[in-house]
N, C-alpha and C positions, 0 to 999 in steps of 0.2 A: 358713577357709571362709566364702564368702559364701552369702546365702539361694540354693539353689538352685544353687548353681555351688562348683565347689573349683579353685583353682588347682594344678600338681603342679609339685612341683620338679625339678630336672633328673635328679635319681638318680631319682627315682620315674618321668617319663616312660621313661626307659633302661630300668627293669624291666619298666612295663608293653608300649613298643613292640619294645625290641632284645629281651629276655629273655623275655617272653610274647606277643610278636609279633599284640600287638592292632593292632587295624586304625580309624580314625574310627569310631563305628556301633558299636563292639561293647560289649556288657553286662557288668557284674562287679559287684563287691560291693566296698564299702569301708566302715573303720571306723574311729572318731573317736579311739582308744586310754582311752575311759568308757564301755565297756558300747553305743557307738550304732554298729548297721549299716545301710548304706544301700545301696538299690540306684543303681547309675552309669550311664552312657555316655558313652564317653568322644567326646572333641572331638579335630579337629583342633588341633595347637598348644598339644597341653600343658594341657587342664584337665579337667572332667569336670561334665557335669550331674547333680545330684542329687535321686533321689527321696525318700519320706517316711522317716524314721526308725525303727528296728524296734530298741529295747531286747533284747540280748540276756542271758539270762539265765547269773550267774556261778556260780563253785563256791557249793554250800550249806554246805561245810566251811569258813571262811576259814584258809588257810596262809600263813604266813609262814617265810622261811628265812635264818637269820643264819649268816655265815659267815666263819672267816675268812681275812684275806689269804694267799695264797699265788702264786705263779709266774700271770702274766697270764692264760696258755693254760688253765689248768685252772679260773681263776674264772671266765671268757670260758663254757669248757664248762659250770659250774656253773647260770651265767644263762640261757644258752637251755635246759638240760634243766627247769629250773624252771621256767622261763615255759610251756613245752612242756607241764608238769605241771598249771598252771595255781597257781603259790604268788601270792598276791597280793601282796606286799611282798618287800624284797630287800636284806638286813642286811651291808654287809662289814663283820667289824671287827677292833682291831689286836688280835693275842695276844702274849704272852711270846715264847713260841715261833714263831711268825713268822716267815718265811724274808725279809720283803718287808716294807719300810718306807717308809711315803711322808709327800713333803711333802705343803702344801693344794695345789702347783699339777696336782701330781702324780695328787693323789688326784681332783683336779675332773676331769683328763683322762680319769680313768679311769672314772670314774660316766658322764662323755658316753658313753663307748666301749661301757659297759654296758647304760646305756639305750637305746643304739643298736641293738645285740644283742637285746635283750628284744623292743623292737618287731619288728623281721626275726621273731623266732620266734612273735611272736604273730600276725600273719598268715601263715607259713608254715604253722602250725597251726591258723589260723580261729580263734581270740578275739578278741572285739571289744573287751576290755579290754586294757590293757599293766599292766605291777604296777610298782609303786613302785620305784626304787632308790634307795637313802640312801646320804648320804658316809658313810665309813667313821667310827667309832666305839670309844672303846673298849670292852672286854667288856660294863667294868659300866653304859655306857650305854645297850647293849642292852638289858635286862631291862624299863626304867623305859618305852620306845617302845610295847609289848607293849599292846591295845587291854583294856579290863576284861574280864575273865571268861576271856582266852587259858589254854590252857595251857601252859607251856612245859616245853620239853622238849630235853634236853643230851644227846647221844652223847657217850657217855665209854668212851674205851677200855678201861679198868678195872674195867669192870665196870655193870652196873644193873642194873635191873627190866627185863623183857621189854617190850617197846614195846607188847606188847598191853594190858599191867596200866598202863599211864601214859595211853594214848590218853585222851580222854573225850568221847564221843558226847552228850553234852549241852553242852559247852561251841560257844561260837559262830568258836571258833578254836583253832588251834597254833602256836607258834610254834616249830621243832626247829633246834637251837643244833650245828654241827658246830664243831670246830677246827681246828686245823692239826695237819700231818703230827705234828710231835714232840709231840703233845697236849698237855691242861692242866696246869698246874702247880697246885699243892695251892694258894697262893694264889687263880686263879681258881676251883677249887672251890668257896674258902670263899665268895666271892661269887656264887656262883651256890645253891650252897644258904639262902644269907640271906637270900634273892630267893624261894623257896619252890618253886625250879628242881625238876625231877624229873629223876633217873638215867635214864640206857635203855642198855641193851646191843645191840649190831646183829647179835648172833652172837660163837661162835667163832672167827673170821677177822678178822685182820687187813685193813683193806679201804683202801685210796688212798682220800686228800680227796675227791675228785670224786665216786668209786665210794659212800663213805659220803654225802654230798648227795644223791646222785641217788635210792641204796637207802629212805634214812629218808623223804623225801618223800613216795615212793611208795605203803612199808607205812603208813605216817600218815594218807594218803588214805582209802586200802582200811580203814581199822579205824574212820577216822571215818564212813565209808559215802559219801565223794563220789565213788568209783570204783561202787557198787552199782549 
């Protein structure tokens, strides 16, 4: 972006002319993917004039969501409903259990592909921020990314404390840790409780990867009070 003016690249002309059928002259809102939104109008040829910058304000809860790999389509779902959620950060990593294993070329394509995703949902949903996506990782490198003071927090299928008794309204984050389909193995337990990881249960139900992502973010939200 130069002062005053942003060039748009060709995908992005394509949405705003073919797919929102703006005209020269017309107004909109655009944002920097850190919290800055701007009011526009666009140009002929592809650019847009910009006016002053307006800080928008983020979650008061900071979220984060480590997950891990599984089948494209459903970590694909994973990222926009989180973005959608507003998690700030965006955790793949590799588990035992694991359906899906990648190389680094692999895994770089797949981070583009996600932070591709994230942004689409954060203006489809109006944040002015975009969240974080990190290459993938393994578990125990999780835990150590984690900003001071988070708490974190593991769905485990096997059982935990009720996500209500774990929450903590005074902490300045979460970080909630899902796994993959065939859960964790008593090895990654061990290193998650060594970490000073906290149990949670999502219910009696059985719930699909996605389903369990999308559930725990949500109730995490609601308990830390950024849904109130």
């Amino acid at each position: 972006m130069g002062e005053g003016r942003a060039e748009l690249t060709r995908a992005d002309t394509h949405y705003l002319c073919d797919v929102l059928r703006l005209l020269p002259g017309d107004a909109l809102e655009v944002f920097d993917g850190e919290g800055g939104l701007y009011p526009a109008r666009l140009l002929a040829g592809g650019a847009l004039v910009l006016g002053e910058c307006r800080q928008v304000e983020t979650s008061r809860r900071r979220l984060a969501l480590a997950f891990a790999l599984t089948r494209g389509e459903k970590c694909d779902l994973v990222v926009q409903k989180a973005t959608e959620l507003g998690a700030a950060r965006l955790s793949p990593f590799f588990a035992s259990r694991s359906v899906v294993h990648l190389d680094k070329a692999s895994s770089e394509r797949r981070v583009l592909r996600w932070a591709r995703i994230a942004a689409q949902a954060a203006r489809q949903c109006g944040r002015a921020d975009v969240p974080r996506v990190d290459a993938p990782v393994p578990l125990s490198a999780v835990f150590p990314q984690a900003a001071d003071g988070t708490r974190t927090i593991l769905c485990y299928e096997g059982g935990g404390e009720p996500l209500g008794a774990v929450v903590d309204r005074s902490a300045p984050g979460h970080l909630v840790v899902v796994g993959p389909e065939g859960g964790f193995t008593d090895q990654e337990l061990g290193i998650a409780l060594a970490q000073g990881v906290r149990l949670a249960s999502l219910g009696p139900r059985v719930l699909r990867f996605e389903t369990a992502c999308i559930a725990a973010l949500a109730i995490v939200q609601q308990l830390a009070g950024d849904l109130a």
